[in-house]
N, C-alpha and C positions, 0 to 999 in steps of 0.2 A: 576236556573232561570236567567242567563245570557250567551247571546250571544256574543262569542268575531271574531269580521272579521280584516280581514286585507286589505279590501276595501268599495266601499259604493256600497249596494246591488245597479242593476239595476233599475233606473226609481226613485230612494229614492226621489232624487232634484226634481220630478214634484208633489210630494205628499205634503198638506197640514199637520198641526202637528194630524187633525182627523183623517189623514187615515194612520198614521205609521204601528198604531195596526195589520194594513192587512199585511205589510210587514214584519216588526221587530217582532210580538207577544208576544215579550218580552223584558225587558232592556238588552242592547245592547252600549259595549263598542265596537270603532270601531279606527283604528292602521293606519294615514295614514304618508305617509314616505315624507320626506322634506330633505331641504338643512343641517338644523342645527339639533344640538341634545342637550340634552334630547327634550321629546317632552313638549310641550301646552298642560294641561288637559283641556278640557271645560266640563261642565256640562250642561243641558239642561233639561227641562221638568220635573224636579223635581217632580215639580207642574203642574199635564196636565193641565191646564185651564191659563198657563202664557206663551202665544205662542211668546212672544217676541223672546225667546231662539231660538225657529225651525226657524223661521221668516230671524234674521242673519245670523244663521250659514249656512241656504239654501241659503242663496243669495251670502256667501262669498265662498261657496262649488262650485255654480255652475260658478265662475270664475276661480275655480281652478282645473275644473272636471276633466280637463286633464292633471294633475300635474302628472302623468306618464307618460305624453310626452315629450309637449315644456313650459308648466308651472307647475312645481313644488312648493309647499308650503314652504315660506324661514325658517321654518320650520316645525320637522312633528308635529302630532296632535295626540292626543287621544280623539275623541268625545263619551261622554259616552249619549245617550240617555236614558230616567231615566222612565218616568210613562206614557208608552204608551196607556195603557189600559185606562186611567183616561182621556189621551189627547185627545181622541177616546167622548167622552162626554166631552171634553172642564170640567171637574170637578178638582177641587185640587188633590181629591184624589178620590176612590172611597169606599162603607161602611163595604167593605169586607178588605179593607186596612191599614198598618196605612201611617203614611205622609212619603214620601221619601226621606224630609229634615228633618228626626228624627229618623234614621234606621244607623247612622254611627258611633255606638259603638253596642257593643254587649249588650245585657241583660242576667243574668242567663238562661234563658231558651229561647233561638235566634229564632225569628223571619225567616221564610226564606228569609225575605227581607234586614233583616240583616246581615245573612249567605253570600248572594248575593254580601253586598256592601264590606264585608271584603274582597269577592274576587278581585274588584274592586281597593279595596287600597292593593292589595299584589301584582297586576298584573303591578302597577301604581309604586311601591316602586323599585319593580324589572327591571325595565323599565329607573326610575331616572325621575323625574319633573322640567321641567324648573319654572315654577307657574300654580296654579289651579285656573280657572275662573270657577263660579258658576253663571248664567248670571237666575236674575229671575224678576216678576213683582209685582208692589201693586194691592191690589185694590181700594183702596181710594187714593186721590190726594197727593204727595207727588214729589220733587224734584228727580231728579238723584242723585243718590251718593251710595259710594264703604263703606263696611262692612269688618272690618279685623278682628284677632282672637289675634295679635301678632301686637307689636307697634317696631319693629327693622326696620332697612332702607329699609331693600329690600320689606317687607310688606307695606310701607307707599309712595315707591316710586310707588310699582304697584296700590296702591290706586288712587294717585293724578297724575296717569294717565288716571284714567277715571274720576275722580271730582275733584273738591276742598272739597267737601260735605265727609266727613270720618269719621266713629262708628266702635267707637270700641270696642266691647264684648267679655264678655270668658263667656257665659252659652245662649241656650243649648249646652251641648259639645256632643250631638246626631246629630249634622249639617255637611253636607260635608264639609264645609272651615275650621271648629274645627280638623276635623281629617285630612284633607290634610295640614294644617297650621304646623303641625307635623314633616314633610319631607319638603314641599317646600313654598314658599312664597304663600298666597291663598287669595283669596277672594270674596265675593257674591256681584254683580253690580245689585242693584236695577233700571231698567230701566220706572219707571213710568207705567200707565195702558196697561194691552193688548193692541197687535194689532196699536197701535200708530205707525207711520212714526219715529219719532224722535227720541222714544226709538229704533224702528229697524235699526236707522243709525247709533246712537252712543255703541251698542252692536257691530256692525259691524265693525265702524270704531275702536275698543276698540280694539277687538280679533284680529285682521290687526295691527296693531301698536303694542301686545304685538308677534306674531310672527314676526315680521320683529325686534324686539329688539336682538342686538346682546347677552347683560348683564346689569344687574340693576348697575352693578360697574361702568357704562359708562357715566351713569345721574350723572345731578351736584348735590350737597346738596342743594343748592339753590331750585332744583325741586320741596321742601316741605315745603319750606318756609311760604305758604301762603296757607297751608292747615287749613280750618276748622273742630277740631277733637271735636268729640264728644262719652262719653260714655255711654251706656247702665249702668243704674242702677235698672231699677226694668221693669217686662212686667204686666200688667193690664189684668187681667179676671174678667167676669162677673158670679157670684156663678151659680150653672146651676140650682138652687129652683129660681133663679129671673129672672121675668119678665122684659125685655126690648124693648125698639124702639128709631128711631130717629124723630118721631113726637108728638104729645100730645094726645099720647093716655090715658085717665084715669085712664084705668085699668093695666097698666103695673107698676111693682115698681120701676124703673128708666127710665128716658125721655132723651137723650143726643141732644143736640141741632143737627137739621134737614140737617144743612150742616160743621159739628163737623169737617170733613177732611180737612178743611182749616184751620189746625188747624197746622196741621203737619210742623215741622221744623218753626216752632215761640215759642221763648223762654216766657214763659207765666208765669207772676209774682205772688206771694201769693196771696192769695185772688181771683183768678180767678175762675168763677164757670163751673166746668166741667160736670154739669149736676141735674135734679132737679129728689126728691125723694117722694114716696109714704107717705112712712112712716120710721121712723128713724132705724127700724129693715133693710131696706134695703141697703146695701155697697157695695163698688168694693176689688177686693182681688189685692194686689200688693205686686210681688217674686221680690226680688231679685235676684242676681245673686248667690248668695251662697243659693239659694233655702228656705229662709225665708221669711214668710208672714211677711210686712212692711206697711201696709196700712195704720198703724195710722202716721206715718212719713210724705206720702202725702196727704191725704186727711182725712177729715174733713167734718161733716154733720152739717149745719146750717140753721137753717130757711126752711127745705125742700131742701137745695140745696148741691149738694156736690164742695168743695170747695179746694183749693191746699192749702197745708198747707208749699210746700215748691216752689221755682222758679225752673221750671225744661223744655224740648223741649218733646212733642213728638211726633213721628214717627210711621210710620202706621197703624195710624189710618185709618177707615177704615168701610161705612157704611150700609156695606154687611154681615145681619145678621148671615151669612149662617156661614160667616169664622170670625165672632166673637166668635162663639159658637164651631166651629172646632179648632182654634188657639186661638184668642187672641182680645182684644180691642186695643191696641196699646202697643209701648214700650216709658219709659220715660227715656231722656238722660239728661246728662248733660255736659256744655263743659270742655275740658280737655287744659290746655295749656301745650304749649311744653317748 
């Protein structure tokens, strides 16, 4: 179930990220040749319903359409188009699917979407990586900032070239930047809501600035000096027996305050209340990164309210019930000094 070209089908640049599906039908890694080598992997549409990714990489494609003529790419590319079918309904994913930033290791018994993406990173290894950009969006209100797997210079230099804003995690290790971070410098660029201008400039101007980069060995140290790093320590779900929302409904067994995603990236002291409860039977479940339930660590039920038991930031949040219940209610950082 993947297409590999060695150019971009005719007409791709006039097609929005809903109508790949007609083109592409399938995920689709696609080989285009530049001045420098190894190639730029980007990734794109992971998530069909996060069209920031198509959005750039069309606009930075159709300045370079003719990079087989008299404008070549300074260097080449590997765009992997990921969840066509999904971006065709603007959906994350679709319910025949699983997510396609959760398909890059194998399982016992492999997925074909997993079968797919290993071919993806064999086609990718064989090839050689200058770094892998994974360019994706939120959906609750959240800053820009770069996601790395691996805290060495060349990982921190490509970070704090698209933010100062920088998390750093090692779980799920099922994510494309887990398994590209493996071979070459990687990372995932959270660009803010769909469809935004400012995410579609600063994706654009991102993926342009790391192909015109000769070598990370080129940047000063100084470059990271004044990075804010932060780690993932645990992701937040809601049990799927409980009822939730983000207004005052009665009958739901957790209420999270109505506009919660202004929450995201503010360091939020103990005692802060992250939401009020039915009845004391009802909790939030919080993994860590080594895959242990930690809940009692942060939270705390008092008075009806659930409360932070520890000072911690978190990050996308997010008050779209759809992809709380698919994903996640947020992840909880904390900062890391260098």
């Amino acid at each position: 179930m993947l297409t590999i070209l060695d150019r971009l089908p005719d007409g791709l640049l006039d097609l929005d990220a809903d109508q790949l599906f007609a083109v592409l039908k399938q995920p689709t890694l696609i080989h285009l040749q530049g001045d420098r080598q190894p190639s730029l992997f980007v990734s794109i549409l992971l998530h069909g319903n996060e069209t920031t990714s198509w959005l750039a990489m069309r606009e930075l494609l159709r300045k370079y359409q003719n990079y087989n003529q008299n404008q070549r790419l300074p260097r080449s590319l590997s765009l992997f188009i990921g969840n066509v079918e999904a971006a065709q309904q603007r959906q994350r994913h679709l319910a025949h699917q699983p997510d396609y930033n959760r398909i890059w290791q194998m399982s016992p018994q492999p997925l074909p979407e997993q079968i797919m993406a290993q071919q993806v990173i064999a086609a990718m290894r064989s090839r050689g990586v200058f770094a892998s950009i994974d360019i994706h969006n939120n959906t609750g209100r959240n800053p820009h900032y770069g996601c790395i797997t691996r805290l060495d210079r060349d990982s921190l230099q490509l970070a704090r070239l698209f933010d100062r804003n920088v998390v750093y995690y090692t779980s799920p290790k099922t994510v494309q930047s887990f398994a590209f971070g493996e071979f070459c410098p990687a990372i995932v660029v959270e660009c803010g809501q769909p469809d935004l201008p400012d995410g579609t400039a600063h994706a654009l101007a991102y993926v342009e600035t790391c192909l015109n980069l000769e070598s990370f060995a080129n940047l000063p140290e100084s470059a990271i000096a004044d990075i804010n790093l932060f780690h993932t320590v645990a992701i937040v779900k809601i049990p799927p027996e409980l009822n939730f929302s983000f207004c005052a409904n009665p009958n739901d067994d957790i209420t999270f305050p109505a506009a919660m995603d202004e929450l995201n990236f503010c360091e939020l002291p103990i005692g802060t209340t992250f939401g009020k409860v039915k009845t004391e039977n009802a909790y939030l479940l919080a993994i860590g990164e080594d895959g242990v339930e930690k809940s009692e660590r942060f939270f705390a039920i008092q008075d009806g309210e659930i409360i932070l038991k520890k000072s911690v930031m978190p990050s996308m949040l997010t008050l779209n019930e759809a992809i709380v219940r698919q994903d996640c209610l947020c992840y909880l950082m904390e900062r890391l000094t260098s």
